[in-house]
C-alpha positions as CSV (number, residue, x, y, z in Angstrom):
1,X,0.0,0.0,0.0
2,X,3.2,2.3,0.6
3,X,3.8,1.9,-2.4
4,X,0.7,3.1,-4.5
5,X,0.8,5.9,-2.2
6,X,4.2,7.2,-3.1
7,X,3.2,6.6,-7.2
8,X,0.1,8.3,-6.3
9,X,2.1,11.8,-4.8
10,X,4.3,11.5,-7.4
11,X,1.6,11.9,-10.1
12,X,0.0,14.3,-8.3
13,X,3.5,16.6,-7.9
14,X,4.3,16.1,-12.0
15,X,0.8,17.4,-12.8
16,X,1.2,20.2,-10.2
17,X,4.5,21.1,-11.4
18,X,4.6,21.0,-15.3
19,X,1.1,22.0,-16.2
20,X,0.5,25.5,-17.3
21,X,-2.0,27.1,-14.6
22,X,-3.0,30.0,-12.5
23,X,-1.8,30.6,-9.1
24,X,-5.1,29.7,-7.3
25,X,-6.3,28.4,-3.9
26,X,-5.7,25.1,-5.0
27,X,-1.6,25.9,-5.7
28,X,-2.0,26.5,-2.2
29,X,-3.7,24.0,-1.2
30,X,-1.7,20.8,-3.0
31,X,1.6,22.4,-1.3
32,X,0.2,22.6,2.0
33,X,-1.2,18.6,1.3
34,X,2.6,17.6,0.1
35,X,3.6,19.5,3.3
36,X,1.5,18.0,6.0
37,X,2.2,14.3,4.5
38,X,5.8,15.0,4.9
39,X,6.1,12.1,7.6
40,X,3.6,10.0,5.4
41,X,5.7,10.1,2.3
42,X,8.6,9.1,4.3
43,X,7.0,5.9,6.2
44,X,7.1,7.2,9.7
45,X,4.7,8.8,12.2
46,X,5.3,11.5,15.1
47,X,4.4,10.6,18.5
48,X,4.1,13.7,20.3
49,X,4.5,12.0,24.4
50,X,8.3,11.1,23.2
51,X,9.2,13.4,20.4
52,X,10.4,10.3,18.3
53,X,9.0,8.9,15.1
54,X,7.6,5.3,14.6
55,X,6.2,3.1,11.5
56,X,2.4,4.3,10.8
57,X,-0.7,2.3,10.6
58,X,-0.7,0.8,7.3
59,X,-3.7,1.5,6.9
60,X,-3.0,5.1,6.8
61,X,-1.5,4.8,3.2
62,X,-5.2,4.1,2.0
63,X,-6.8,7.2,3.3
64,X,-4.0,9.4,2.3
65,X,-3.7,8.2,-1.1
66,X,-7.8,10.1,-1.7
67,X,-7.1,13.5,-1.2
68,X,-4.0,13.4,-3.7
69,X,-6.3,11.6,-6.2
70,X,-9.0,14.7,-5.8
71,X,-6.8,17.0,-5.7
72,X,-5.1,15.4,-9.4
73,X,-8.3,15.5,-10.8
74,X,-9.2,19.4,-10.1
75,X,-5.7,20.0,-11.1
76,X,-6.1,18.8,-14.5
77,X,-9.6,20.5,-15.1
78,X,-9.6,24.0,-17.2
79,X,-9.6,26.7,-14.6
80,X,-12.8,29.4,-15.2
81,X,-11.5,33.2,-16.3
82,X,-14.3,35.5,-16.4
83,X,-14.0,37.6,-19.0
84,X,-9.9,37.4,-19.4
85,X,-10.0,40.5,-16.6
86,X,-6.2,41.9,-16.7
87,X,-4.9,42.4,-13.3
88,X,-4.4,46.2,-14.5
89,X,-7.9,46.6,-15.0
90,X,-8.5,45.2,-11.4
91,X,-5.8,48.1,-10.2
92,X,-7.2,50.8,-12.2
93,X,-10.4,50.2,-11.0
94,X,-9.0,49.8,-7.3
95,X,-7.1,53.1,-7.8
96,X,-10.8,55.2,-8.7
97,X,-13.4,53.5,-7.1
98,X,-15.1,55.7,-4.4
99,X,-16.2,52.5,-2.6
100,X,-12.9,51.3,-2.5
101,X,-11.2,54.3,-1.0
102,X,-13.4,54.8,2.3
103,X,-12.7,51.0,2.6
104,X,-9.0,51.9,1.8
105,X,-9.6,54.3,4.4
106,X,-11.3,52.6,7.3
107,X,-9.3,49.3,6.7
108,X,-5.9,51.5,7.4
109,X,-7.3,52.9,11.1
110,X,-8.3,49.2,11.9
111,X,-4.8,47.7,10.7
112,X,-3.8,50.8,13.5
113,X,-6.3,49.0,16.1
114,X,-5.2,45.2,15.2
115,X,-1.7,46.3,15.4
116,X,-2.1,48.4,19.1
117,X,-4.4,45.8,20.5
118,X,-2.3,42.8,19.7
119,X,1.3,44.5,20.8
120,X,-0.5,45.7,24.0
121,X,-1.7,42.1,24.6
122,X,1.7,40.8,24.2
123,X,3.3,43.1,26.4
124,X,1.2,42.1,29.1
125,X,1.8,38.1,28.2
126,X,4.6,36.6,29.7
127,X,4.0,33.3,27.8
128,X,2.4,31.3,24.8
129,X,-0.6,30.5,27.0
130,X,-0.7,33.9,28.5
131,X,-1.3,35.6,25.1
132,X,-3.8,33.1,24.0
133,X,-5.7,33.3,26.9
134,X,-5.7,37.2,26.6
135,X,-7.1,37.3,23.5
136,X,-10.8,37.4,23.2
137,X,-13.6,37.7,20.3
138,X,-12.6,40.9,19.0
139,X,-8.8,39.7,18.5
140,X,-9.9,37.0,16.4
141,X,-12.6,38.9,14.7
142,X,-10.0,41.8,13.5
143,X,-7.4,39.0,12.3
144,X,-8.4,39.6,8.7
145,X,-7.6,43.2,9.0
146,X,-3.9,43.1,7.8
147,X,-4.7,40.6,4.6
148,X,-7.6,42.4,3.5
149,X,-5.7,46.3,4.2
150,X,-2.6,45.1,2.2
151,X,-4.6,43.5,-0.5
152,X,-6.4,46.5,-1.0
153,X,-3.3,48.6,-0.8
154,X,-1.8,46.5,-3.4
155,X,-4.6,47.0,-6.0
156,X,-5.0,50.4,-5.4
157,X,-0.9,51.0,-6.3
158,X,-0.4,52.7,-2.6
159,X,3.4,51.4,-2.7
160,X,3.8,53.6,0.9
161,X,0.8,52.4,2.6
162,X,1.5,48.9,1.6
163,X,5.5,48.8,2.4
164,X,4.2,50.6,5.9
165,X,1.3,47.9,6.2
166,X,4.1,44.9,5.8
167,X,6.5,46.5,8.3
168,X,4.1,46.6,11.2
169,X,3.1,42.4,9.7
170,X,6.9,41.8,10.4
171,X,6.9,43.1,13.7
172,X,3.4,41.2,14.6
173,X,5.2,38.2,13.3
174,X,7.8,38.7,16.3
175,X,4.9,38.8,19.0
176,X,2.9,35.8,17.8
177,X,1.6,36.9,14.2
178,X,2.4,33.9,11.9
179,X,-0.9,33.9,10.5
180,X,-1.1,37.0,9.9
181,X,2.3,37.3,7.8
182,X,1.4,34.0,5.8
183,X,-2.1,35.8,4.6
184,X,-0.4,38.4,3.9
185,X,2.3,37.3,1.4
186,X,0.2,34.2,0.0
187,X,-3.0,36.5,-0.7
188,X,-0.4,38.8,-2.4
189,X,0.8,36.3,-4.4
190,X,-2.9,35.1,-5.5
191,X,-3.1,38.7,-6.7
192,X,0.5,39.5,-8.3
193,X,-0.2,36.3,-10.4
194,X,-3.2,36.9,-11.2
195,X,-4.6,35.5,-15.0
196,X,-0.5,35.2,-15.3
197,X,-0.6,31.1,-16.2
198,X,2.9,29.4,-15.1
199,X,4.2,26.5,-14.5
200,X,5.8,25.8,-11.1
201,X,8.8,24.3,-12.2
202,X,10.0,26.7,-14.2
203,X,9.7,29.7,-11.5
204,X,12.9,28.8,-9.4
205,X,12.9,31.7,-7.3
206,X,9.5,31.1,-6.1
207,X,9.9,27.2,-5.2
208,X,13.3,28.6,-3.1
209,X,11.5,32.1,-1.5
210,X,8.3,29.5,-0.6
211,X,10.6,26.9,0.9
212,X,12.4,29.4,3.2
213,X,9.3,31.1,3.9
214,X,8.1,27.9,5.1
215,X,11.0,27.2,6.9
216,X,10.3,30.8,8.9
217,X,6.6,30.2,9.3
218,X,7.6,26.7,10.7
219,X,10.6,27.9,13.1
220,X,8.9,31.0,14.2
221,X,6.5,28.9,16.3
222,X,8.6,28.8,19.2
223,X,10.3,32.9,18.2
224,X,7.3,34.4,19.9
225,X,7.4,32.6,23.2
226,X,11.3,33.5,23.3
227,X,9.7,37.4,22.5
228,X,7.2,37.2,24.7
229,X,9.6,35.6,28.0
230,X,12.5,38.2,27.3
231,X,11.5,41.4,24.8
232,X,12.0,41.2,21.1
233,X,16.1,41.6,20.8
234,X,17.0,39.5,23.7
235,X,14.3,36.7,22.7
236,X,15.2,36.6,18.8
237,X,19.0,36.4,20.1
238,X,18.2,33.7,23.2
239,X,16.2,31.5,20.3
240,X,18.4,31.7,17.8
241,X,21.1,30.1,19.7
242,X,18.8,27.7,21.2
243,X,17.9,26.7,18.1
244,X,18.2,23.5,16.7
245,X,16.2,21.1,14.4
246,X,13.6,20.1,17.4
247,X,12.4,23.6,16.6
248,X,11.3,21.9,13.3
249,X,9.4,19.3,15.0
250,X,8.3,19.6,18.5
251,X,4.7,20.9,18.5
252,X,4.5,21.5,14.4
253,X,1.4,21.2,13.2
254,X,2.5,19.1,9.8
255,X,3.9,16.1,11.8
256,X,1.2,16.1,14.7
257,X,-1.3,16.2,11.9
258,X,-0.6,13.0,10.6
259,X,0.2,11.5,14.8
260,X,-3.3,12.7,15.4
261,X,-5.3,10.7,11.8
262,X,-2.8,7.9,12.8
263,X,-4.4,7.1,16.2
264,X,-8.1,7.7,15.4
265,X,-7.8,5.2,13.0
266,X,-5.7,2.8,15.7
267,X,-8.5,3.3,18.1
268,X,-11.2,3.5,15.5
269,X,-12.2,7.0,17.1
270,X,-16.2,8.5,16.6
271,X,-17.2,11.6,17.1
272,X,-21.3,11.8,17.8
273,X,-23.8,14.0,16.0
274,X,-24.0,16.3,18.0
275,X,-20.7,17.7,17.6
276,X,-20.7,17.1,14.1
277,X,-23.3,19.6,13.8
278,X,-21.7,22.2,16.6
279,X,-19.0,22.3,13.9
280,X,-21.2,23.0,11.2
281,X,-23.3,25.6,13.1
282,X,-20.1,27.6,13.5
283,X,-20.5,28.8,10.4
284,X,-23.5,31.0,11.8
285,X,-23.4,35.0,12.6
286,X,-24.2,33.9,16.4
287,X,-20.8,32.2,17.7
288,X,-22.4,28.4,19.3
289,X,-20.0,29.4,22.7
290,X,-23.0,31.6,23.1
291,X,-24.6,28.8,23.7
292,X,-22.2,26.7,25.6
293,X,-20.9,25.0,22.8
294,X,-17.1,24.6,21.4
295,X,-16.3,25.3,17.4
296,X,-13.2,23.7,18.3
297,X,-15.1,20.3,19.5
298,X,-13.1,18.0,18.0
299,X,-10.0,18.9,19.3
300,X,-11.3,18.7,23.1
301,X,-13.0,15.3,21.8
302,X,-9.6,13.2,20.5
303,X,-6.7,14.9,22.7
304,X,-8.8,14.2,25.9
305,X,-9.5,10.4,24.6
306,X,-6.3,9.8,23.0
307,X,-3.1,12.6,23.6
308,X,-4.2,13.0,27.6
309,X,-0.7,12.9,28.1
310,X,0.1,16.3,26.3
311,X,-0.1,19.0,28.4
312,X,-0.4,21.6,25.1
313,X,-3.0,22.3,22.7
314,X,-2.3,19.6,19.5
315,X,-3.1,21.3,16.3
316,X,-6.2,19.5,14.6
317,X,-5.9,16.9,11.5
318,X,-9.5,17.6,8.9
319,X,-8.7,14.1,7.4
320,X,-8.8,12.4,11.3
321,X,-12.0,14.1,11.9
322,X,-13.4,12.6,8.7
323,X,-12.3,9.6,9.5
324,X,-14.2,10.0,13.2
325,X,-17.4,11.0,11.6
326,X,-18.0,8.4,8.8
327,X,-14.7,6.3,8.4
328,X,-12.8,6.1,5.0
329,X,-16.3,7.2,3.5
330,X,-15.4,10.7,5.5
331,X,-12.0,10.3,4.3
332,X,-13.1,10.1,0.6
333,X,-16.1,13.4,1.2
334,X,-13.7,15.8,2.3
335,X,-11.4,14.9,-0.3
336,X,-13.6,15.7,-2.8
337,X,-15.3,19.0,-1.2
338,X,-12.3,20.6,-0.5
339,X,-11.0,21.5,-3.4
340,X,-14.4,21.4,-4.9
341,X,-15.2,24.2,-2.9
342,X,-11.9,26.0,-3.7
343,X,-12.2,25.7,-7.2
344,X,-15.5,26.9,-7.4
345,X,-14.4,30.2,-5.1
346,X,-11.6,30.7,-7.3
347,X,-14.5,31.0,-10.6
348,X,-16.3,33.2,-8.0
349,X,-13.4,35.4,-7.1
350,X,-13.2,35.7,-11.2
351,X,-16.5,37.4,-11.2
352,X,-16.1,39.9,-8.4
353,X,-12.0,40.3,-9.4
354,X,-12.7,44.5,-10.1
355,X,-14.7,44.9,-6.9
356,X,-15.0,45.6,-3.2
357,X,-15.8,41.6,-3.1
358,X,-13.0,40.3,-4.6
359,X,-10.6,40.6,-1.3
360,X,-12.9,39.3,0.5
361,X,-13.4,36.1,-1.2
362,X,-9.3,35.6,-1.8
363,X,-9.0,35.6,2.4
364,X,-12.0,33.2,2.4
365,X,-10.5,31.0,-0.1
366,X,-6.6,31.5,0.9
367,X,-8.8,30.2,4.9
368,X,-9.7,27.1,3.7
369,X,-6.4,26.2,1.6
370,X,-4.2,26.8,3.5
371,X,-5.6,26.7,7.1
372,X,-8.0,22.9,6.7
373,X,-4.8,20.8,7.0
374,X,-4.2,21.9,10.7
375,X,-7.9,22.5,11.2
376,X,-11.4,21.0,12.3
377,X,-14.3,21.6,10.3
378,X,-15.7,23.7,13.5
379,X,-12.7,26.0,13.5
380,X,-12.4,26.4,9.6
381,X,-16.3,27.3,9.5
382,X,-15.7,30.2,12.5
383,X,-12.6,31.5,10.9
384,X,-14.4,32.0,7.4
385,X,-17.7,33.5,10.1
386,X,-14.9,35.5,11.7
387,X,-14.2,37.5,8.5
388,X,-17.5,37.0,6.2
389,X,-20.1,39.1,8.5
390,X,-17.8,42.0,9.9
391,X,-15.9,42.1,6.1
392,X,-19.7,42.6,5.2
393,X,-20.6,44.9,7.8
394,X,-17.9,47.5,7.0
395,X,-18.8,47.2,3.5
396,X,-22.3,47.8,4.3
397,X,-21.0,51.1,5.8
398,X,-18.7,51.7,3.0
399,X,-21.8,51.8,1.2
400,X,-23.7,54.0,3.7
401,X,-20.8,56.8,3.8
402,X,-20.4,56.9,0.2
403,X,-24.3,58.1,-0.1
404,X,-23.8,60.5,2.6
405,X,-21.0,62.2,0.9
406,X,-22.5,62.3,-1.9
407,X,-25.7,64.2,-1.0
């Protein structure tokens, strides 16, 4: 079974890497796949009370061989351009729009508030669980703030505002703000190569920039705690000489991923009903903690059963909860709906490209690429609430103010 596994990825990656396509969610998507089957492809399985690596399940070769299959298939379809828009068009449009500059405008003095509420926070955070305890429903409802601000910085050719909105990204990145720095240079990216067909192999540059990137993203995860313990220049210096290849490893979400899918299927692990719909309510305007539920059910469910042990909170693995909900039948459904519903956000995004819409739907899209892998269905769904409704809301008053002025 190892075997047709590995011919399997290896299909998948020549498609991916010599067909001519667009940079789209679902470039995104098949890197972060490759990425969080690292361990997979290589026969072994992280087991997070040890640190060590051990031979998988067999059976894990099976499920893992369905998403690469979908994910070959959507690869190989024509992707949708609506109306061949150029991305100067997009830009000039951007640049002139009335809606578009309030947003411009409003988006820049919430950046300020994102930027002053979350370095305040970490000030007064002395560790990793510290900040995330202090952080509360606004923090995570202003998190699309800096993708959204840059994006539209970008279009509108505001070189300043965007090289200003980057620095303060780089300094977040220092107190905690991975996220936030990975939306904001892979939404870029979705834009810069925008109806610009490539082929992966052939841009070096960017298969070396992404794998250093990655390599950041991935080390930086124990930076902030090292920032937050003894200020920014002693904590960078303190975890740079602590650092070793552990730093690659202990805690990362693409090994623990695969430990986590690897014992549901050991202990043939369920979830019931009942929180398979609290993770599909998340997706409501009303936030189901309101109501005494978790988005993040899933999680509590399998570390509790089967990681008691860890004393941290394990990332989450969207191909173990499919396999707790309906077995290699879940396995095979979110294989097929995930990028389904990516490529059909990507046609979207081609319709609504020249409008106030369009960054939205990138940060929705860019949220389930590149965030399911580490992520439950409940937590995907309240991210995408998170940034839908108040995205909506301040376009609503976009809307409003521009009527105002105008009378």
């Amino acid at each position: 079974m190892y075997i047709l596994f590995i011919i399997v990825v290896i299909t998948s990656l020549a498609v991916f890497l010599v067909r001519k396509r667009h940079f789209d969610f679902l470039t995104i998507y098949f890197l972060l796949l490759l990425l969080y089957n690292i361990s997979t492809i290589f026969g072994l399985v992280y087991v997070p009370s040890n640190g060590t690596m051990t031979y998988p399940n067999e059976y894990i070769y099976l499920v893992s061989i369905f998403p690469f299959i979908f994910i070959t298939f959507f690869l190989l379809l024509k992707q949708p351009v609506q109306n061949e828009i150029k991305l100067n068009e997009i830009k000039y449009q951007f640049r002139n729009d009335n809606n578009i500059i309030i947003f411009s405008k409003l988006l820049f003095i919430l950046f300020i508030v994102v930027f002053v509420y979350n370095i305040s926070t970490a000030l007064n955070s002395s560790t990793k669980k510290e900040l995330l305890d202090n952080n509360n429903s606004l923090s995570l409802v202003l998190n699309a703030i800096p993708a959204l601000a840059i994006m539209v910085a970008y279009l509108a050719r505001r070189k300043k505002m965007l090289y200003f909105y980057f620095f303060l990204v780089v300094i977040l990145f220092f107190f905690g703000g991975r996220a936030r720095l990975a939306s904001a240079v892979l939404c870029l990216l979705l834009l810069a190569y925008y109806n610009k067909p490539i082929k992966i192999i052939a841009r070096k540059w960017l298969i070396v920039g992404g794998f250093f990137g990655l390599l950041l993203i991935i080390a930086g995860k124990r930076l902030y705690g090292y920032v937050l313990g003894y200020g920014l220049l002693e904590g960078v210096s303190r975890w740079y000489t602590d650092f070793d290849s552990s730093f690659l490893l202990t805690g990362s979400e693409f090994v623990t991923n695969t430990a986590i899918l690897n014992a549901v299927m050991e202990k043939d692990f369920s979830i019931s009903w009942q929180d398979i719909f609290t993770s599909l309510f998340s997706i409501l305007p009303i936030p189901v903690s309101l109501f005494g539920f978790n988005s993040g059910i899933f999680n509590e469910r399998f570390q509790n059963t089967l990681f008691s042990d860890i004393e941290y909170g394990m990332a989450y693995s969207i191909w173990a909860e499919g396999y707790s909900w309906l077995g290699l039948l879940g396995i095979i459904m979110f294989s097929f709906i995930i990028p389904l519903s990516l490529f059909k956000l990507w046609n979207l995004y081609n319709k609504y490209a020249n409008t106030i819409y369009g960054p939205l739907l990138i940060l929705i899209g860019f949220t389930i690429a590149f965030w399911c892998h580490r992520n439950s269905v409940g937590t995907i769904l309240a991210n995408i609430r998170n940034l839908l409704y108040p995205t909506l809301i301040l376009i609503f008053c976009v809307s409003f103010i521009n009527k105002f002025i105008r009378k």
